[in-house]
KEKE-3310 file (N, C-alpha, C; in steps of 0.2 Angstrom, whole numbers, plus 5000, padded with zeros to 4 digits):
npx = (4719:4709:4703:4707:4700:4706:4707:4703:4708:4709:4718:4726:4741:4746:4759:4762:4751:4738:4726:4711:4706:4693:4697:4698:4695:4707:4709:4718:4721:4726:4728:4729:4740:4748:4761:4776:4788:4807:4817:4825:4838:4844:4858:4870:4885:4892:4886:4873:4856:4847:4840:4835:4832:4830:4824:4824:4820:4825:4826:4824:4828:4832:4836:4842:4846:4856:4855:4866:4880:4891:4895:4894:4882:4875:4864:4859:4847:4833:4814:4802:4787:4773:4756:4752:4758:4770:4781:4796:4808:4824:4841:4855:4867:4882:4887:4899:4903:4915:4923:4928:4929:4918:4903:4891:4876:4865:4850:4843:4839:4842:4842:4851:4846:4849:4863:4867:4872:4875:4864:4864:4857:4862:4860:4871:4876:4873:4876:4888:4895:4894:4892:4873:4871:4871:4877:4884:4890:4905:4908:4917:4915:4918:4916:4906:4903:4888:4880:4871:4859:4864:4858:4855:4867:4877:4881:4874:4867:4853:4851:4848:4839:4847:4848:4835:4837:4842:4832:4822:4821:4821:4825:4822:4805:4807:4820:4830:4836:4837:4828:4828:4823:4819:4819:4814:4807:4818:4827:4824:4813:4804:4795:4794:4782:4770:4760:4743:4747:4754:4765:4773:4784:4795:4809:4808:4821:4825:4838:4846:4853:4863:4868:4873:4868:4858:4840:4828:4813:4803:4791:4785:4772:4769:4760:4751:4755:4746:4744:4745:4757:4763:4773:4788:4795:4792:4788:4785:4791:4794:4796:4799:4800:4792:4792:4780:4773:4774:4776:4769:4769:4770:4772:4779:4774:4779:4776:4779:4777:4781:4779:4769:4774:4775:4766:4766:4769:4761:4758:4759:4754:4755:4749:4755:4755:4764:4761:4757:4766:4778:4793:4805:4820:4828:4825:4827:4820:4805:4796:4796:4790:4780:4771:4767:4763:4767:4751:4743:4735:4728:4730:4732:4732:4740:4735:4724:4724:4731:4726:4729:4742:4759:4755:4748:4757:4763:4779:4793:4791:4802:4806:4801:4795:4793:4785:4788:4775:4760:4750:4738:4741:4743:4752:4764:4767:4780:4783:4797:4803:4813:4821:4828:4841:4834:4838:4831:4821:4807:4808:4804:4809:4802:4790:4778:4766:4759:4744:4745:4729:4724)
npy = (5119:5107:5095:5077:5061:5045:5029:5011:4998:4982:4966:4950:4941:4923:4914:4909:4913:4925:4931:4938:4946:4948:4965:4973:4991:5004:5021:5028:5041:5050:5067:5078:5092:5102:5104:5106:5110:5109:5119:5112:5117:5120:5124:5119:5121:5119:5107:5101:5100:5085:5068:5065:5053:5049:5054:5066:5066:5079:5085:5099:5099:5094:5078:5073:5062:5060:5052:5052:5042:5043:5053:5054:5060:5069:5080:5093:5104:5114:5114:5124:5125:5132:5137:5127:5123:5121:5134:5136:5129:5127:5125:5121:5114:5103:5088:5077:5059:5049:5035:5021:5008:5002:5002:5014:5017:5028:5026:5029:5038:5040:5049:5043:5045:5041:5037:5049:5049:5048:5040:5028:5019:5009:5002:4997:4986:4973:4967:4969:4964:4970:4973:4977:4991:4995:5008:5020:5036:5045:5065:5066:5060:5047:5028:5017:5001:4991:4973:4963:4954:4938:4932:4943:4948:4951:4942:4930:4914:4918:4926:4943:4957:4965:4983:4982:4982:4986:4998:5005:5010:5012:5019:5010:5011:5011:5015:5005:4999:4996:4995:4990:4987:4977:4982:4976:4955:4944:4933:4918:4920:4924:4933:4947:4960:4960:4968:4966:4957:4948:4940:4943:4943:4952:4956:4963:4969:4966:4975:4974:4986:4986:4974:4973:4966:4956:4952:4950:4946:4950:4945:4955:4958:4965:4974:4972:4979:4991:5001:4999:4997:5007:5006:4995:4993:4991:4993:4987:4992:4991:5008:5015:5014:5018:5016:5017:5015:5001:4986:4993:4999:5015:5010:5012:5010:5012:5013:5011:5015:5012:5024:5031:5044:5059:5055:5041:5035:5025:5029:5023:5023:5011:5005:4995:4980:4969:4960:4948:4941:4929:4927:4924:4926:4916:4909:4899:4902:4909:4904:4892:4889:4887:4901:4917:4933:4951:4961:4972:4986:5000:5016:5028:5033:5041:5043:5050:5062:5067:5080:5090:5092:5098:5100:5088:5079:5064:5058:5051:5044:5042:5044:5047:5053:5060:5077:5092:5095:5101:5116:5113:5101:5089:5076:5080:5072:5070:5067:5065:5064:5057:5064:5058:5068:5071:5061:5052:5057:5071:5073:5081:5089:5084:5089:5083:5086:5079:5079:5069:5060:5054)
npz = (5405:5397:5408:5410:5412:5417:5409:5411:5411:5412:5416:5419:5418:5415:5415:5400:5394:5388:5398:5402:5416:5427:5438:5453:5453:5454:5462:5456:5446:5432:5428:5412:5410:5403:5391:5386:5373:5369:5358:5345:5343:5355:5363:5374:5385:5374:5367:5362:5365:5363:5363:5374:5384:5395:5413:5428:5446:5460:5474:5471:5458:5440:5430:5419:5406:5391:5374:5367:5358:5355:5363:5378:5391:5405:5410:5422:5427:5426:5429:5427:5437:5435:5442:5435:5423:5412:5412:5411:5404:5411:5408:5417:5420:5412:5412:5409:5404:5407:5401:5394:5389:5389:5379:5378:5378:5382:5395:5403:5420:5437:5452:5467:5482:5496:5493:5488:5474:5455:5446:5433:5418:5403:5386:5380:5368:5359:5346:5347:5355:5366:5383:5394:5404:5423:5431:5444:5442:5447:5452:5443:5432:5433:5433:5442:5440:5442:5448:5437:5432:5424:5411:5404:5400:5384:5379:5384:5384:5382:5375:5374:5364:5351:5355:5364:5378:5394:5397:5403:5424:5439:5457:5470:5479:5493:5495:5495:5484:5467:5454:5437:5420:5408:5390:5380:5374:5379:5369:5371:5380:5371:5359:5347:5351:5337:5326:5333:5339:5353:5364:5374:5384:5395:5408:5426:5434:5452:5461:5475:5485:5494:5495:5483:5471:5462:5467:5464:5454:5438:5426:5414:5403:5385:5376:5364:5345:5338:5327:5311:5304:5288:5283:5284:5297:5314:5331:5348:5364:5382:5391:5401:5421:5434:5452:5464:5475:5488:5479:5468:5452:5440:5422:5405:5389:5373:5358:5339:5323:5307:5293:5296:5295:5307:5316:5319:5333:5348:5363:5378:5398:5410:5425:5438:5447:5456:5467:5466:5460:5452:5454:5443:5441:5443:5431:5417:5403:5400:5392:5394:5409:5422:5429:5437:5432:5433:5436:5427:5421:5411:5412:5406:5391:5379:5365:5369:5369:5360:5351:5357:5358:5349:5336:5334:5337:5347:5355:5355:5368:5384:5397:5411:5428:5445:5449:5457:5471:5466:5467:5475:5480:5476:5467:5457:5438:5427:5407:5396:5381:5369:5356:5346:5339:5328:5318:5312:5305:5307:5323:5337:5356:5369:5381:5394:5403:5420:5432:5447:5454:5467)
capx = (4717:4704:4707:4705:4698:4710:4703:4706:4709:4714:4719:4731:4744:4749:4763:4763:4744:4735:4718:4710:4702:4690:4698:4695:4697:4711:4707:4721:4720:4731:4725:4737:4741:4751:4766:4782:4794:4813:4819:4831:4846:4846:4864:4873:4892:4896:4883:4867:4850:4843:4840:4835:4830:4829:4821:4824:4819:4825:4826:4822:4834:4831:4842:4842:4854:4857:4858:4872:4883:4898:4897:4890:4883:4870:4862:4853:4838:4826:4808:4799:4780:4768:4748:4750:4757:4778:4782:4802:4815:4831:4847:4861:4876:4880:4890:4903:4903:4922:4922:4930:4929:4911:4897:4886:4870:4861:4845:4838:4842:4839:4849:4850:4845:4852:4871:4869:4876:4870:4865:4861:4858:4867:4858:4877:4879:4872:4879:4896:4897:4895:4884:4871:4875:4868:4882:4883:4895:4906:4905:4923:4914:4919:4909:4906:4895:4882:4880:4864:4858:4870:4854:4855:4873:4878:4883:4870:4861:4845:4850:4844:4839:4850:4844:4830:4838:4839:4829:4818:4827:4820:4824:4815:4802:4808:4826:4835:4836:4836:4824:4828:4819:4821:4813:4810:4811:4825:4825:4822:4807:4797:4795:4793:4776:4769:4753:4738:4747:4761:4766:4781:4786:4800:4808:4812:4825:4826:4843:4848:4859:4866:4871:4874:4865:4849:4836:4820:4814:4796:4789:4778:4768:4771:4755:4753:4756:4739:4745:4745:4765:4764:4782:4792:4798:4784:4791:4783:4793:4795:4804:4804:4796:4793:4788:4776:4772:4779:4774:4766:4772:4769:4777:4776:4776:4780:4776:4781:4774:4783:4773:4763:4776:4774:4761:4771:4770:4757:4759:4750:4757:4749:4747:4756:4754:4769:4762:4757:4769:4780:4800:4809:4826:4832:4822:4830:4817:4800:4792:4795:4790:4773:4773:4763:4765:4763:4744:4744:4729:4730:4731:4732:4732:4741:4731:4717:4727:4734:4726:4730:4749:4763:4756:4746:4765:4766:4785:4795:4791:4807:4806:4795:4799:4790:4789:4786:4770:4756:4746:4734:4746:4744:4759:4763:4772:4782:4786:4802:4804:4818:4818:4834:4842:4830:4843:4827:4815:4804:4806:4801:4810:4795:4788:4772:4766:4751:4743:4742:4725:4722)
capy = (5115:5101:5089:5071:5055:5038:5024:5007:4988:4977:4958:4946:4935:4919:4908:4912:4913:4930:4929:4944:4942:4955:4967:4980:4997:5008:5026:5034:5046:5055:5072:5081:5098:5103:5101:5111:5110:5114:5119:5106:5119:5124:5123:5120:5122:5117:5103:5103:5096:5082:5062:5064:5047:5047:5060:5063:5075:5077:5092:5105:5099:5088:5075:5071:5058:5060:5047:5052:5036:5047:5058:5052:5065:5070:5086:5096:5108:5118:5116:5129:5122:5139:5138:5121:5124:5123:5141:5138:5123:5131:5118:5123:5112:5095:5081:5070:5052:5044:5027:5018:5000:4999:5005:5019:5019:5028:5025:5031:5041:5043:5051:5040:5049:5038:5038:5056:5047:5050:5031:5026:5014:5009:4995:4993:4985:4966:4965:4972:4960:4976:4973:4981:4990:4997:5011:5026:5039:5050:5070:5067:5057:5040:5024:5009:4997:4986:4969:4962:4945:4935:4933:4950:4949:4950:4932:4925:4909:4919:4932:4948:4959:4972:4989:4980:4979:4990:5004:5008:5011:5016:5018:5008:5016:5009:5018:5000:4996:4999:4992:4989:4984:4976:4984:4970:4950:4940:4928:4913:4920:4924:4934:4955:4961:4963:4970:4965:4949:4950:4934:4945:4944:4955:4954:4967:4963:4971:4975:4975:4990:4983:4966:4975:4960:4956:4946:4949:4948:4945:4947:4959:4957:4969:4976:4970:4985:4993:5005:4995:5000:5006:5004:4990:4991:4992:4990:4990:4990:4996:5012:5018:5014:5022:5014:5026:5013:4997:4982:4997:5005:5016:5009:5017:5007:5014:5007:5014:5008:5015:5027:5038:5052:5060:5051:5032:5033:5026:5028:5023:5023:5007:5004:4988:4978:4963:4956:4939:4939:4925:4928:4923:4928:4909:4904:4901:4903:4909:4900:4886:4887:4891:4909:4923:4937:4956:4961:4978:4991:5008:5022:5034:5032:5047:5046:5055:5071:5071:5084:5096:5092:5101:5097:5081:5075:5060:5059:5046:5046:5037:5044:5047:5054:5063:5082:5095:5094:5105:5120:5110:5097:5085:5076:5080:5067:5071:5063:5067:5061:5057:5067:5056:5071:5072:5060:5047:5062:5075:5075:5087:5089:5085:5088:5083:5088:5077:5080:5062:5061:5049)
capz = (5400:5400:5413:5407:5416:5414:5406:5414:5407:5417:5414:5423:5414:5420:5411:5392:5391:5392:5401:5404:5422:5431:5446:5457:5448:5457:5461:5455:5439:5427:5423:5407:5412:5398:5385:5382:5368:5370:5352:5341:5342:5361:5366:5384:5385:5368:5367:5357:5369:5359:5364:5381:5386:5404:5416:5438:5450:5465:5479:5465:5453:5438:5430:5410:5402:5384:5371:5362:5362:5354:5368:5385:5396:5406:5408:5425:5422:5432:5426:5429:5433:5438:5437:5431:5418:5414:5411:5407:5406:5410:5409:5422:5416:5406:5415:5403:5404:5405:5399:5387:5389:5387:5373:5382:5376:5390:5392:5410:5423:5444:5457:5471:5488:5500:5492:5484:5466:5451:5446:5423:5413:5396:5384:5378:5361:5359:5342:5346:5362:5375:5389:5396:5413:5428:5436:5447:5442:5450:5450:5439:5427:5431:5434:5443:5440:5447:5445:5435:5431:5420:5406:5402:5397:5379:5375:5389:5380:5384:5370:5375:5357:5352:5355:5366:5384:5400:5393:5411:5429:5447:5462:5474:5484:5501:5494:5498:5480:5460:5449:5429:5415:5398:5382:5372:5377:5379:5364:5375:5385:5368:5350:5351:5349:5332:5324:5335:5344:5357:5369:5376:5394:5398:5412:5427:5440:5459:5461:5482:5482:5500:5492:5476:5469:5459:5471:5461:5446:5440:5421:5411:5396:5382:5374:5353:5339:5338:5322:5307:5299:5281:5281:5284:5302:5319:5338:5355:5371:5387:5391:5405:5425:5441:5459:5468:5484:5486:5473:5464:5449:5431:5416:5398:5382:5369:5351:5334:5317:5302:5286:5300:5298:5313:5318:5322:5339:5352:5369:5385:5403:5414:5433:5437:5452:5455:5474:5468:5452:5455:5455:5439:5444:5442:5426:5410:5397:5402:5387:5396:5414:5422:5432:5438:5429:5435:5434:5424:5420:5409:5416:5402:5384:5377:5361:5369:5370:5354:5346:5363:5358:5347:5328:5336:5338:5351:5352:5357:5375:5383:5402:5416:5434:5450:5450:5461:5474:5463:5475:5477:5485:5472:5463:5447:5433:5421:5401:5393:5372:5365:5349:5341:5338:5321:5312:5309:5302:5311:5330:5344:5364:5372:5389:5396:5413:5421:5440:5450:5457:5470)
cpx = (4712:4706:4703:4706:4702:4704:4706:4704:4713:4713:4727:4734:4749:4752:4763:4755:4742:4727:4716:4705:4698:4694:4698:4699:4701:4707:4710:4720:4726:4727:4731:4733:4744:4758:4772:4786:4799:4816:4825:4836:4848:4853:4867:4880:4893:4892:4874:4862:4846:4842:4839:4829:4827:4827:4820:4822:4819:4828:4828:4824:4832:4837:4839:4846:4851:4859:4861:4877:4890:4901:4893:4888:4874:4870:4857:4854:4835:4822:4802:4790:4777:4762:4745:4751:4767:4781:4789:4806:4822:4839:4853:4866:4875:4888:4892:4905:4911:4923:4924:4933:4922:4908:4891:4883:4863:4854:4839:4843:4839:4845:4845:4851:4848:4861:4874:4873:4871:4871:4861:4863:4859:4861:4863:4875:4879:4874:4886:4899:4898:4889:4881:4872:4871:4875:4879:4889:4896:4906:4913:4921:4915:4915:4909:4899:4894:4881:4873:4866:4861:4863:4854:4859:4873:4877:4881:4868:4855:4846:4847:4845:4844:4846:4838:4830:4838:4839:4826:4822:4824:4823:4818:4809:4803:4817:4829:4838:4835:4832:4826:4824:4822:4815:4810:4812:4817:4822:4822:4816:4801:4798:4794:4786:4775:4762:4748:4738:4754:4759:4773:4783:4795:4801:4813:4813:4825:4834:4845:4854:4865:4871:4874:4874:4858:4847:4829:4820:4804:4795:4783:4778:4767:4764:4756:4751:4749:4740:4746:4752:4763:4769:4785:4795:4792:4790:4785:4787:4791:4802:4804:4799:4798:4787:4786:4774:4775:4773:4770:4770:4768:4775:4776:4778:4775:4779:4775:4779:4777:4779:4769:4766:4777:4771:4760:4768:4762:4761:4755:4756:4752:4752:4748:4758:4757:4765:4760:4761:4778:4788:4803:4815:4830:4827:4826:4825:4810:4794:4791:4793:4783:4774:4766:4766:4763:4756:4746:4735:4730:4725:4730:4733:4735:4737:4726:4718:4731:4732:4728:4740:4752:4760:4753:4753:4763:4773:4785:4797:4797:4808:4799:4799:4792:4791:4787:4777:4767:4755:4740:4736:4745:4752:4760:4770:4774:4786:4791:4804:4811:4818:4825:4838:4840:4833:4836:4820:4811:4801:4807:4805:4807:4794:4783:4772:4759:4752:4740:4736:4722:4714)
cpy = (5109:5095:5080:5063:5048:5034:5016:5000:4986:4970:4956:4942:4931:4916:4911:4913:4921:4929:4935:4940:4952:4956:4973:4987:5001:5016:5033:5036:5049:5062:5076:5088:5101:5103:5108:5108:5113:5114:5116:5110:5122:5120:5125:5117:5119:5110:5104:5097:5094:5073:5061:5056:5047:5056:5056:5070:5075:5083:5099:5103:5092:5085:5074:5068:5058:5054:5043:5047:5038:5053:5057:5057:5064:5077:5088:5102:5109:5118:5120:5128:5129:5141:5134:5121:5124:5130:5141:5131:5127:5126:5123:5122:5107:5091:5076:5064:5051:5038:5025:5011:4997:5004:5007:5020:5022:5028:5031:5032:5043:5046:5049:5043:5049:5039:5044:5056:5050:5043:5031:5020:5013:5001:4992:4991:4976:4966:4966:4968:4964:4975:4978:4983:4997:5004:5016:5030:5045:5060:5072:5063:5051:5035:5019:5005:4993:4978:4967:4955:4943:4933:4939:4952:4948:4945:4928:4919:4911:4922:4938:4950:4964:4977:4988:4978:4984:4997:5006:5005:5018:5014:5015:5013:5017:5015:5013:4996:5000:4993:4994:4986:4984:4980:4978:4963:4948:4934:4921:4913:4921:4930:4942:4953:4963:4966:4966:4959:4952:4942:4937:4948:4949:4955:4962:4964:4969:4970:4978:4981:4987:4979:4968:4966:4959:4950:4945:4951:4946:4948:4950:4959:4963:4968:4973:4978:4988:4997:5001:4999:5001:5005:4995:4988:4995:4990:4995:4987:4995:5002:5016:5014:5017:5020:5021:5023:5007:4991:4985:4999:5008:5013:5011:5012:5011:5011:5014:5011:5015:5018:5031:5043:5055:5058:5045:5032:5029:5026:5029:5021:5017:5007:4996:4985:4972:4961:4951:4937:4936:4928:4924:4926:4920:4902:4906:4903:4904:4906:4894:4881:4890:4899:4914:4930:4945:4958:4972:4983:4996:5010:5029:5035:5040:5050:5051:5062:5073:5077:5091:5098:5095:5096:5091:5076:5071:5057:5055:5047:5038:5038:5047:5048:5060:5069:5086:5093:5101:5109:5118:5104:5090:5083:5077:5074:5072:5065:5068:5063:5065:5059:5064:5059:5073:5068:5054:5050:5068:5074:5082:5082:5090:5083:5087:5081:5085:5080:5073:5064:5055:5048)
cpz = (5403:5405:5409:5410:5413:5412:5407:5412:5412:5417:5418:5417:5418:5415:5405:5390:5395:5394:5403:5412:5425:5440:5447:5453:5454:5456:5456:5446:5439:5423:5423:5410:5407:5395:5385:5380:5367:5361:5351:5343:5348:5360:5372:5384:5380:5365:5364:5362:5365:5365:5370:5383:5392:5408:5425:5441:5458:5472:5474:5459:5447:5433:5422:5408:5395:5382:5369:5364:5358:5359:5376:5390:5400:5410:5419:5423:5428:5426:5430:5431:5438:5435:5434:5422:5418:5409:5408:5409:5407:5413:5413:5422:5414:5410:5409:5407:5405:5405:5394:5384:5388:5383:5377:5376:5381:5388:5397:5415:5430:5446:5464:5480:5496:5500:5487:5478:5461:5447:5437:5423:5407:5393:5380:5371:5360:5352:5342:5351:5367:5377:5390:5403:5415:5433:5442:5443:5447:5448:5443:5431:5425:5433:5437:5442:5445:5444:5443:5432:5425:5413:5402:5398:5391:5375:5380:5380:5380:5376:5371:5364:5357:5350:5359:5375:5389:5398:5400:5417:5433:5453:5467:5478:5491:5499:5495:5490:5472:5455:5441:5425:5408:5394:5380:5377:5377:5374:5367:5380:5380:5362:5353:5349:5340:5331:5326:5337:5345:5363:5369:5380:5395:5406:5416:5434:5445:5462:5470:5482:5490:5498:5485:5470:5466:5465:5470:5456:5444:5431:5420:5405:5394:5377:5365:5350:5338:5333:5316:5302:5291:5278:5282:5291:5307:5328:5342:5360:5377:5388:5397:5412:5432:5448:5461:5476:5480:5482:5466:5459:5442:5428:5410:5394:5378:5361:5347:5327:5310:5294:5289:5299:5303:5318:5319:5327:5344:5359:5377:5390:5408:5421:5434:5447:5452:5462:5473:5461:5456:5453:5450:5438:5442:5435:5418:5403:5401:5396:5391:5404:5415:5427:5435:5436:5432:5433:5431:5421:5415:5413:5413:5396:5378:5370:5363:5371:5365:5350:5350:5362:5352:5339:5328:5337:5347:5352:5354:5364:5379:5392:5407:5424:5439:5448:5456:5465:5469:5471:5477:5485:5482:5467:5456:5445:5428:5415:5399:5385:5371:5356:5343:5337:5330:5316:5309:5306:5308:5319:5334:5352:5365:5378:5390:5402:5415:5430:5440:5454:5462:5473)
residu = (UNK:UNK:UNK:UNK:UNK:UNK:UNK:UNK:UNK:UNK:UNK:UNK:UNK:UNK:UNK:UNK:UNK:UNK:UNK:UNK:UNK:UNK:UNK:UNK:UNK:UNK:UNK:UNK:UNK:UNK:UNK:UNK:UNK:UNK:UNK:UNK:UNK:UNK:UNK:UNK:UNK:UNK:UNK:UNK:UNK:UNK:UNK:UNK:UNK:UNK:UNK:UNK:UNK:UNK:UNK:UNK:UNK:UNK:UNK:UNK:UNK:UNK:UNK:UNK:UNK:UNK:UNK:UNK:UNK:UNK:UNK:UNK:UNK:UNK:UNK:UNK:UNK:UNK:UNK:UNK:UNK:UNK:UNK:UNK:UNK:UNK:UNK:UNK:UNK:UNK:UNK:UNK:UNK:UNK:UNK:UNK:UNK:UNK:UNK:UNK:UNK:UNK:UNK:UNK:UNK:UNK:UNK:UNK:UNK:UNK:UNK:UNK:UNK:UNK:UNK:UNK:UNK:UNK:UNK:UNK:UNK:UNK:UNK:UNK:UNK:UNK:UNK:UNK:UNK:UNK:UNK:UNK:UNK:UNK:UNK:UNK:UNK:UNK:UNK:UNK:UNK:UNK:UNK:UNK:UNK:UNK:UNK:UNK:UNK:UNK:UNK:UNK:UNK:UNK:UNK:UNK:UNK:UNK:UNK:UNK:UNK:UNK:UNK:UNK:UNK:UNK:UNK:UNK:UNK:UNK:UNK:UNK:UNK:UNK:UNK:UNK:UNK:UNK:UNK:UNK:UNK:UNK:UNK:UNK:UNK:UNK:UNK:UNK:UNK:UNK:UNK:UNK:UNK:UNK:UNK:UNK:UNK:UNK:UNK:UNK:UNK:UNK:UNK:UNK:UNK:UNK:UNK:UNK:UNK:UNK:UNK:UNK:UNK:UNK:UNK:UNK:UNK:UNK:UNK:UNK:UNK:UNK:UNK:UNK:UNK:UNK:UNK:UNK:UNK:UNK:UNK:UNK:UNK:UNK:UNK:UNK:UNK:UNK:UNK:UNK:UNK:UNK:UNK:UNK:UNK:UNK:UNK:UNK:UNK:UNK:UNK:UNK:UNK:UNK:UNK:UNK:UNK:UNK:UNK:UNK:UNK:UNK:UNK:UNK:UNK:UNK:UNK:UNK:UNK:UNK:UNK:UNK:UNK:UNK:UNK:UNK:UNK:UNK:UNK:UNK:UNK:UNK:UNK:UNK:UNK:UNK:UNK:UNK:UNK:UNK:UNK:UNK:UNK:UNK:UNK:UNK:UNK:UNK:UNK:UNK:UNK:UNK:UNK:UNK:UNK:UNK:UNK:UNK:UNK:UNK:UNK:UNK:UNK:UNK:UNK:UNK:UNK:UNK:UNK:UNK:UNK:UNK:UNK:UNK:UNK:UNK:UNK:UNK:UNK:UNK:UNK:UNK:UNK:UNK:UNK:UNK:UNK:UNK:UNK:UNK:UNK:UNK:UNK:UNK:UNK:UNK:UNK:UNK:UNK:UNK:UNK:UNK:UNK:UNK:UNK:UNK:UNK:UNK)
# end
């Protein structure tokens, strides 16, 4: 298929102001390789493959968490990628969640290489008073958690949003750690994005997995609505990210504007660079402090391959993960959409396979 050159923006944000500022352009590229779609009625051990939020890959093997918040599970899968091209998904078993003290809403999914766990995150239930949480689970299905910053919690005074909380979750690069990220802001740091104005810092915390502690935290500015809603309801957040060196990472925003039909969604992948973004880990309101904010770029604008995709469908792309070295010896990415088991109208299990180019 066409190979397709990035397209790069890049602006700094310091404090609650954006300023775009000029900086050196990075080399790396995103060329899409192609798309596959798993049909709405596959079934594995009694379980129907929809909601896949999260996406891992790790010594052949990939990891998938469902969204299903009546039934917790997560799913590995062989993807088959041959020629550049993924020839077959073939799901291998489904792992059940056991919990029933908290509101699993899973969001994201790694398996952590160092303690051979299999490590999610839940955005929990902010109107029902459940937290959002960070665990590892065992191969029995049970869980323990991790702890994350006391803002984040439920009935903090910061206010996280409901439905708007740790939606993105990597492993470090160095492996000494877990990075999370909020969707949307914290009511105390700033308003969500709307249609063609956003002042909305989310905030992603570096969790020590040693100290089993947050010790970093730094904000990012959340892109404004660019689809004009015919409907009544519009969001953009973040949803998913993934370190590739260290203070480097990709993060996906997602935004949705209501009355496109199938045709809601945008989504672009940026190039985000924290090494002078200051550490708000011990700030109560980023409204109200000065700061230095991650500096970000795009890196890929999915629009410019929609007509190359399933029906021009850009789905709601929800994860992002490393896959196999191409035969070139190049890395490939893979996206993963969550197709909301089609209860919010006409979604697609959506795969798309790019090659990293540095």
């Amino acid at each position: 298929m066409k190979k397709l050159l990035i397209l790069f923006l890049v602006f700094s944000l310091i404090g609650c102001k954006t300023a775009p500022i000029v900086k050196s352009k990075t080399n790396t590229q995103l060329h899409f390789l192609d798309e596959f779609v798993l049909p709405d009625t596959l079934m594995v051990k009694g379980t129907i493959v929809g909601g896949l939020s999260g996406i891992d890959y790790q010594n052949g093997m990939y990891y998938l968490i469902c969204d299903d918040a009546f039934d917790a599970r997560y799913y590995t899968a062989n993807i088959h990628i041959e020629n550049n091209t993924i020839a077959d998904i073939e799901f291998a078993d489904v792992f059940k969640i056991k919990d029933s003290s908290h509101f699993l809403d899973l969001e994201s999914i790694r398996f952590d290489p160092i303690t051979k766990k299999v490590m999610i995150t839940s955005e929990g239930s902010i109107k029902r008073g459940k937290d959002p949480l960070l665990f590892s689970v065992n191969p029995s299905g049970e869980i323990t958690t991790v702890k994350i910053p006391d803002e984040l919690l439920a009935n903090s005074s910061q206010k996280p949003r409901n439905n708007g909380t740790l939606e993105g979750f990597c492993i470090s690069h160095d492996q000494k750690g877990y990075w999370i990220a909020m969707e949307l802001p914290l009511e105390a740091d700033g308003p969500e994005p709307t249609f063609e104005k956003a002042n909305s810092p989310v905030r992603i915390t570096y969790i020590d997995a040693k100290l089993q502690q947050p010790t970093r935290q730094f904000a990012y500015y959340l892109e404004p609505i660019i689809k004009e809603p015919r409907g009544d309801f519009a969001v953009n957040g973040l949803t998913d990210i993934l370190q590739y060196e260290k203070d480097k990472f990709f993060v996906i925003e997602r935004a949705y504007s209501s009355g496109w039909g199938t045709q809601g969604n945008t989504v672009k992948i940026f190039r985000v660079d924290i090494s002078d973004a200051s550490n708000t880990l011990n700030s109560n309101s980023l409204k109200d402090e000065m700061y230095v904010s991650a500096h970000k770029e795009l890196l890929f604008d999915l629009e410019t391959i929609r007509g190359q995709l399933t029906e021009n469908i850009i789905d709601n792309i929800e994860g992002i993960s490393f896959g196999p070295l191409l035969p070139n010896g190049n890395k490939s990415l893979i996206l993963v959409a969550d197709n909301n088991f089609n209860q919010l109208g006409e979604q697609i299990n959506q795969f798309i396979l790019f090659e990293i180019v540095d």
